[in-house]
N, C-alpha and C positions, 0 to 999 in steps of 0.2 A: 504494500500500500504506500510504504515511504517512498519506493523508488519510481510509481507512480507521478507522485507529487512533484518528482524533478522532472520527471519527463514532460510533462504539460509548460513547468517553468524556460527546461531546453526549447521547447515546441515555440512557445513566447519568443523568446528572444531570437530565435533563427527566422520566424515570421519577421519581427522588426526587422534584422537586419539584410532580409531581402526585399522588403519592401521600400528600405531607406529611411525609415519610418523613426530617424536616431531622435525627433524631439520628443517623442513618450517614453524612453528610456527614463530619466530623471523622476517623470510618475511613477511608473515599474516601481523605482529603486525607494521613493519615497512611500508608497502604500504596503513596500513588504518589510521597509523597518519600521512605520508604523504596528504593522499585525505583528511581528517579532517583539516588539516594545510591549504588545496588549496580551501579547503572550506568555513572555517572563514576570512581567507585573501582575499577573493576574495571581497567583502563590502570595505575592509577597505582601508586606507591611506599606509600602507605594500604593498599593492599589486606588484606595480611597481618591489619593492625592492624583493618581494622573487621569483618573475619572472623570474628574471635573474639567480636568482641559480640557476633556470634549465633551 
């Protein structure tokens, strides 16, 4: 199921980079350290705290 998850992400970025399509890269890269950030926070004693940033 993990190695899924890369494959769709490979799939992404080889789509971008055949279509030229290099100015959504930066969103890409901003929406998946955002979900990485909602991700490890979510365990911890931050929670609260970065919740309300959004």
């Amino acid at each position: 199921m993990f190695k899924d998850k890369w494959n769709v992400f490979r799939e992404l970025l080889s789509f971008l980079w055949k279509e030229k399509a290099f100015w959504l890269i930066p969103l890409v890269v901003v929406l998946v350290g955002l979900g990485v950030l909602l991700f490890l926070a979510q365990g911890s004693a931050l929670a609260p705290f970065i919740y309300t940033l959004f």
